[in-house]
N, C-alpha and C positions, 0 to 999 in steps of 0.2 A: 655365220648366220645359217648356212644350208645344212650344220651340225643342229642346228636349236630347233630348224624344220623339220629335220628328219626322226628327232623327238616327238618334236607334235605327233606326224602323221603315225610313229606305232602308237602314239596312246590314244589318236585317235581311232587307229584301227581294234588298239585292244577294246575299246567302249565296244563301238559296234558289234564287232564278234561275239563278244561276251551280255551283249543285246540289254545294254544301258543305254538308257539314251541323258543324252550331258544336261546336269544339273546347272543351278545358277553359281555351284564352286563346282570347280575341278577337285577338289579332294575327296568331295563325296562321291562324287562320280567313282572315283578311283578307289574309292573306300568301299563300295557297292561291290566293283567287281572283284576286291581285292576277297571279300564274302565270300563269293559267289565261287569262286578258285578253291578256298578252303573247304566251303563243303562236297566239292569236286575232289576231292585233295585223293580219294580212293583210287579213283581212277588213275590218276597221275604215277601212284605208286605201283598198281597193279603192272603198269605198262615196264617200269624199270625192273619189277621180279621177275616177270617174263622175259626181258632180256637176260638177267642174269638164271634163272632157271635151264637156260636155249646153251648158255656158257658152261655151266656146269655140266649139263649132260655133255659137252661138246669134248670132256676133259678125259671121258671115257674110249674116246675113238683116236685119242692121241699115241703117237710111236716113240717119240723122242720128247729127252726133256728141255730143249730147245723152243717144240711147239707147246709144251707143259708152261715154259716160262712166260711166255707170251699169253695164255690163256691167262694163268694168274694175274699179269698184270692187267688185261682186258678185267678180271674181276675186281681187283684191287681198284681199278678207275670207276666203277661201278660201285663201290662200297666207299668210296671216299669218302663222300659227303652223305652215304644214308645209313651204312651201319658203321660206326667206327671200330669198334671186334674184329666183324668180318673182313675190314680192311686190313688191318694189321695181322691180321691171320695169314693172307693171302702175300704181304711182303716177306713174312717169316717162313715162306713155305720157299718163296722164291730166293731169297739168302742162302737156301737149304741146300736148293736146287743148283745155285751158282757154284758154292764150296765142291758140290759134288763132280759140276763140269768142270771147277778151277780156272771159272772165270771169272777174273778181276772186275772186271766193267762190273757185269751182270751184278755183281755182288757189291760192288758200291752204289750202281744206281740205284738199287732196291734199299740197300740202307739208307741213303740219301732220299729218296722217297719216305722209309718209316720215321729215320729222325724229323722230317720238317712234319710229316701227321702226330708225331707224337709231342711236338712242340705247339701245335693247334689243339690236342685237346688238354694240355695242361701238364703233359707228363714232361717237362724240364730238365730233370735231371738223364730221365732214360732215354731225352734226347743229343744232351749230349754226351755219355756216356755212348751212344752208337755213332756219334761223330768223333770221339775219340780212337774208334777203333780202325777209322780210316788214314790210310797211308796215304799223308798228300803229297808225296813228291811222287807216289808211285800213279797218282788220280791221273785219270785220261781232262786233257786239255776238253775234253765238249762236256765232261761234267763237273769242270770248273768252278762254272756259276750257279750251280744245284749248292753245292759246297759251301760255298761264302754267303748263298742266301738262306742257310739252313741258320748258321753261324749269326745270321745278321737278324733274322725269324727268330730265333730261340732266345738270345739274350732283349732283343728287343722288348718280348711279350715277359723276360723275367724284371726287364727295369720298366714295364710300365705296372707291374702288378704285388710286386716286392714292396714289405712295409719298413725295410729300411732305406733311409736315403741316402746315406753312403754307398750303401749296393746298387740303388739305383745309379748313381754317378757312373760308378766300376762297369756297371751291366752297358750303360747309355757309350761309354766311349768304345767299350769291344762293339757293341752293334754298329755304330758309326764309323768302325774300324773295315769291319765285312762288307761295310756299304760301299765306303771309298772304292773298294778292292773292284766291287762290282762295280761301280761307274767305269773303272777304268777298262773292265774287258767286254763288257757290253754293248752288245749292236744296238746303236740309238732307236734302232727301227722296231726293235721286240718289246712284247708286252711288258716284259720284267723292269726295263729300263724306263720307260714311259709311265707304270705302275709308281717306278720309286719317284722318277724327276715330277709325278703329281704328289705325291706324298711330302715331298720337300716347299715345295711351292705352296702347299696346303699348309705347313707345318709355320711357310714365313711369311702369311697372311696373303698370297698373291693370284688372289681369290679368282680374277679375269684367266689369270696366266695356267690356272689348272686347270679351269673349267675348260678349258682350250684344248690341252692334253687330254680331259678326261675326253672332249669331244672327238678327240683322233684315236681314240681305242673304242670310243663305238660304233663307231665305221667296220670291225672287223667282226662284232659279237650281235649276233642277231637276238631278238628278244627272245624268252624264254630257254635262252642258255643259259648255265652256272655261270658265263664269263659277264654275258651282260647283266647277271643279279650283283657278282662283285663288284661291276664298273658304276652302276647305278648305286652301289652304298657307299664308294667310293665317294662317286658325284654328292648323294646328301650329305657326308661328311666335310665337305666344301661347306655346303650352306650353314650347315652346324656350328662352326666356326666363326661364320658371319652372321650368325645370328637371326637369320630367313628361315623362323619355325615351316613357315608352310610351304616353303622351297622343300627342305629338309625332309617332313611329312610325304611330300607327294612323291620324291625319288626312294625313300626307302618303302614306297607302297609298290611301287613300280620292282622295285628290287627283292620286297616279298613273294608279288605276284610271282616271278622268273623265279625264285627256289621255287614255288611248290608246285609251277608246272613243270620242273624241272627233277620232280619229286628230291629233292634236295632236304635233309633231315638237321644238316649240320649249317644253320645259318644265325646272322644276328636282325637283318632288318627286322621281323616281326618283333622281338622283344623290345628294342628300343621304341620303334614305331607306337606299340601300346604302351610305353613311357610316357612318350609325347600327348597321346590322347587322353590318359589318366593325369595328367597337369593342364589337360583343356577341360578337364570336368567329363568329360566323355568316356565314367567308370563302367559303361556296361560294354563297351565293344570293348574298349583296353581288357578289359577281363576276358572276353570271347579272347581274344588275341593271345593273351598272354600262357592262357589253358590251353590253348593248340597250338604255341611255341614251347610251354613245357610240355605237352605229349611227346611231341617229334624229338625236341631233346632228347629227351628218356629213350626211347628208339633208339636214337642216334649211338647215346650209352658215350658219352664225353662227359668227363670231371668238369671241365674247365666251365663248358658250357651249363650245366649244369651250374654251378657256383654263381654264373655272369647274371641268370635270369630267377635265381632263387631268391635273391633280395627283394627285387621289384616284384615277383609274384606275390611272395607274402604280404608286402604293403597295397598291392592291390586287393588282393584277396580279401585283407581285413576290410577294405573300404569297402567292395561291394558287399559283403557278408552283413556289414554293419547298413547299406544302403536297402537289400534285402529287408530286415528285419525292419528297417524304418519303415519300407513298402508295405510292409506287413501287421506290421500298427497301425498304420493309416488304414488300410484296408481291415482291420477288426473293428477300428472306429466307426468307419464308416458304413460297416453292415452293421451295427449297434445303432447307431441312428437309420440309416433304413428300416430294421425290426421297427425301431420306437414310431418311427414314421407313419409304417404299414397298418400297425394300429392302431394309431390317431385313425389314418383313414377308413379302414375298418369301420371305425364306429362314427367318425361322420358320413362314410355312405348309410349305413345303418339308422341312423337320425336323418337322414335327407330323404331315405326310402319311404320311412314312415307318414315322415312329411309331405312328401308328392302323394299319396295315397290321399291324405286330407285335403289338400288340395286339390287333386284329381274330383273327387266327391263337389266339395263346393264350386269347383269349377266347369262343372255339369249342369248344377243349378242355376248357376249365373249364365251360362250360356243358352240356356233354355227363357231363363226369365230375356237377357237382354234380344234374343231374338222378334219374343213377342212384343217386346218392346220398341225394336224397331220396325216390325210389320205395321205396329197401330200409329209410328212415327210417320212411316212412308205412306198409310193411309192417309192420314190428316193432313200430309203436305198435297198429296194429291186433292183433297177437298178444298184444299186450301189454294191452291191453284182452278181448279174451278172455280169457285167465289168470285176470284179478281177475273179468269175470262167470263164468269158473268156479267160481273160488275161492268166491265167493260163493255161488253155489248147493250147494256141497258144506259150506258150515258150515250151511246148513238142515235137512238131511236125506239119508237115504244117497241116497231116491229122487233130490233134486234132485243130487249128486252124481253118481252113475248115467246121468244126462240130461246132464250137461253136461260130464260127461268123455268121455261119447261123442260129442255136441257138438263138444266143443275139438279131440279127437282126429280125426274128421273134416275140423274146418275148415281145421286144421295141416296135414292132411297135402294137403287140396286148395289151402292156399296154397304148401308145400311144393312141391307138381306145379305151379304156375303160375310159381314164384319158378325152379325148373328150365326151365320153357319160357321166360322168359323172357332166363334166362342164356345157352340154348342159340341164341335169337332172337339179341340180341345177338350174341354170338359167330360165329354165321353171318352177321351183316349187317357185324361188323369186319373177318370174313375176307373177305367179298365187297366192299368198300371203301363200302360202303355208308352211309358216315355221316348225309350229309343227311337220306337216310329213315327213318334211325334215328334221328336228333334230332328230327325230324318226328315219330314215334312217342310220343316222350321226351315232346314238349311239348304233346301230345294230352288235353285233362281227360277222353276217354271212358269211357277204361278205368277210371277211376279211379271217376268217377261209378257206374260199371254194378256194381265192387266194392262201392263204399260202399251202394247201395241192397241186394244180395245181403246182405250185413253185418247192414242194420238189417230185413232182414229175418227171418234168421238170427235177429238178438235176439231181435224183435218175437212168433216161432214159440215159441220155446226158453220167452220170459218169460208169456207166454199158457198154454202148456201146465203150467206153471210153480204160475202165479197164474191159472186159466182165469175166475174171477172181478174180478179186478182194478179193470176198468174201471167195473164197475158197483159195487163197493166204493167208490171213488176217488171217484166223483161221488156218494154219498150224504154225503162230508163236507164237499160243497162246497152252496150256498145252490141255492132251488127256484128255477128258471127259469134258472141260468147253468152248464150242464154241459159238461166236455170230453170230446168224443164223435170219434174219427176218421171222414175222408170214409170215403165208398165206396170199396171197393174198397184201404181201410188196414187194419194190423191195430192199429197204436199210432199217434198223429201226435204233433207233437216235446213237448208237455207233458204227454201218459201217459207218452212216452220219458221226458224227464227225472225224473219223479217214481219211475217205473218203477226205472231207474240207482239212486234215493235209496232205494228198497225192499230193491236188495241190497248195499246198505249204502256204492253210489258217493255221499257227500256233498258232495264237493269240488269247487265250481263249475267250478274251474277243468280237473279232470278229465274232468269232463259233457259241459264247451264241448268236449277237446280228442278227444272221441269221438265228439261229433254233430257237428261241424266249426263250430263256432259260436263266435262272443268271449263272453269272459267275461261282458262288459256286459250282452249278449244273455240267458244264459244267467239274470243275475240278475233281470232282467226279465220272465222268464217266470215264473220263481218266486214275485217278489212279485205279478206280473197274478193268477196261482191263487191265491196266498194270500188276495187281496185279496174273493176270492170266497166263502173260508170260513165254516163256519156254525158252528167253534169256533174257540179263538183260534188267531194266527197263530202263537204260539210254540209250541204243543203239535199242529197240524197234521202236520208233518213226521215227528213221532215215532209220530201215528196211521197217517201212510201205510205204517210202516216194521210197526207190526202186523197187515196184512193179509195174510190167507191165500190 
């Protein structure tokens, strides 16, 4: 379990670091950063040239071919996995180097180094042609097992790639032959032997019992080395096996990351990887992927590798090319209906323009006409409300008749004189072409305001002199401490008005409302706020206000 944790925490430190924060799958998270490395991929490189640039000039200050051979291999470890030329250049140099000191080791272990590179990138024969040329009875016991895993490396990668199956057979029991050899002289404890006993357990389905293994070699390879990019393609080859696509996906994303911060040229996770994502429908990043594992290839300059990922490139290739161009019809389509669109629109702005113009015009006129037409609307209802508080005061008494037909009679005839200035107003301002200022006029609430207060004031005189007690009546049937008393400088304020209106005998809310300019809602709201003030009941209130003298 504290191998599957110690998983977790570098992937979850690689997120952080690389400042993703975790999706609702781990793969994309992983797929994110795994981006974000690759476009980084410069830098990574830049840092290995410079080491190997610091090597080469270093090869300049050297005395002996002793510290010559060591520089080379310092190069050679360096060029493994990024240029494979320059690696082989640098074993060939040291072979050269060995013969000339006529040292044996020297000069097998450098072979034994070039044959298992030249068995990695495809060159089989040249590899073992340089394993023939080793003397094994005369090979030093500590590069024993270089030997037999060259032997078990070379024929393994020719029976899994050979198109005859007879050779495979041939090929399969010499590799299994070298294996044995090395089980037997192998320290349980080295990576090589832990390497193979996962590959055997992997091979005999014993999927717990590798993962086990692979988790005791990651203990020793910190992330972003070549060893934990192998141990991690390793690990998805487990799941590969078993069938766990997205087990598989997510260690060989983790195994990509480690090559290429490890600037690493010579790898397989990314190509498979974009295998896997171009069979989930996921042809645009398989193609990113696939285009910057055949770059680095090419780099790298290996046959083998080259071969491995020139299949699946080409099949991706064509899908996205072909996916492209699908993009690309649709998008001609669809700016083809846009055009056709824009000129539909076009020209129903251009019929709508023209149309709000006429409409604009007639709708000048009709707001000028429906204006005066409701000036002469609000006039008549204000006439029309006088009437009935005439009417009303004249069923009380001849006096209150007497006062309010002299009242009416006045007010009629000064609306009369205003309703004449105003026709003659108008009429002067239609002769003089004077519209605007007259709609201007039209749409002014002053006049209207300055009327309605003359109005209520009008009432307010007429119903006071009327009822000159009223208000002090009114507020004796309302409770002690809550009485309706007009400001300063009032003579009625709007709920003496409206109870006032109920006194001659206006009871119809909706009437009230449409004389004090108020909704109806309002109206009933003030009615029940006083009633609610009453010092008798609510339903016999109203018919008390109505006998007040």
């Amino acid at each position: 379990m504290r191998y599957k944790l110690r998983i977790s925490f570098l992937l979850t430190g690689l997120l952080l670091s690389s400042g993703i924060a975790f999706a609702d799958n781990e793969i994309d998270s992983l797929l994110n950063v795994l981006d974000r490395t690759i476009t980084a991929h410069h830098s990574f490189s830049a840092k290995r040239e410079a080491h190997i640039i610091k090597l080469q000039q270093s090869l300049g200050d050297v005395n002996s071919l002793d510290q010559t051979y060591d520089l080379n291999m310092l190069l050679f470890k360096e060029y493994r996995a990024y240029v494979c030329d320059s690696a082989i250049h640098y074993l060939d140099k040291n072979i050269e180097i060995a013969r000339t000191m006529k040292n044996e080791f020297k000069e097998n272990e450098s072979k034994l180094l070039l044959s298992y590179l030249l068995a990695s990138s495809g060159m089989y024969k040249e590899s073992v042609d340089m394993l023939q040329t080793i003397n094994r009875p005369k090979l030093a016991q500590t590069l024993l097992p270089d030997y037999y895993s060259c032997f078990d490396h070379v024929y393994g990668e020719l029976a899994y790639y050979t198109q005859d199956k007879q050779s495979t057979v041939l090929y399969r029991k010499i590799s299994d032959t070298y294996k044995d050899s090395l089980y037997n002289i192998l320290d349980h404890g080295t990576d090589l032997y832990l390497s193979m006993k996962e590959t055997s357990l992997r091979d005999n389905r014993q999927f717990a019992e590798a993962l086990h293994i692979n988790d005791l070699r990651l203990l020793k390879a910190p992330f972003g080395t070549p060893e934990y990019a192998m141990i991690m393609f390793y690990r998805a080859l487990v799941f590969q096996q078993n069938g766990d696509l997205e087990q598989e996906k997510k260690y060989l994303a983790l195994s990509a990351i480690s090559d290429i911060q490890s600037a690493i040229k010579d790898h397989a996770s990314l190509w498979m990887l974009a295998q896997l994502l171009y069979e989930d429908g996921d042809v645009e990043r398989s193609y990113r992927y696939i285009r910057f594992s055949w770059d680095e290839t090419n780099f790298y300059n290996a046959r083998l590798r080259s071969m491995q990922s020139a299949g699946i490139l080409s099949l991706i290739d064509k899908t996205y090319q072909a996916l492209i161009e699908k993009q690309n019809r649709q998008l001609e389509n669809y700016l083809m209906l846009i055009s056709v669109l824009v000129l539909m629109l076009m020209g129903a702005l251009t019929y709508i323009y023209r149309q709000m113009k006429r409409l604009s015009v007639a709708r000048n006129h009709l707001q000028t006409a429906n204006g005066q037409l409701k000036q002469l609307n609000n006039d008549l209802q204000q006439m029309n409300l006088c009437l009935q508080s005439t009417n009303l005061e004249l069923s009380e008494s001849n006096q209150i008749k007497e006062e309010y037909i002299g009242r009416f009679i006045k007010l009629c005839s000064t609306y009369i004189d205003k309703l004449d200035a105003y026709r003659r107003m108008v009429s002067k301002k239609i002769s003089a072409g004077q519209a605007g200022e007259l709609l201007k006029i039209v749409r002014s609430q002053d006049a209207l305001e300055l009327e309605l207060k003359e109005l209520y004031d009008n009432f307010d005189s007429a119903f006071l002199q009327l009822f000159p007690d009223f208000v002090k009546k009114f507020n004796e049937l309302l409770q002690d401490g809550e009485p309706v008393l007009p400001k300063k400088g009032e003579l009625l304020n709007t709920e003496l008005r409206i109870f006032a209106l109920i006194r001659l005998g206006i009871e119809d809310s909706s009437q009230i409302a449409e004389f004090l300019r108020y909704s109806v809602n309002t109206i009933y709201n003030y009615r029940a706020k006083v009633k609610n003030k009453a010092r008798v009941s609510r339903e016999e209130f109203e018919s008390l206000v109505c006998k007040i003298r």
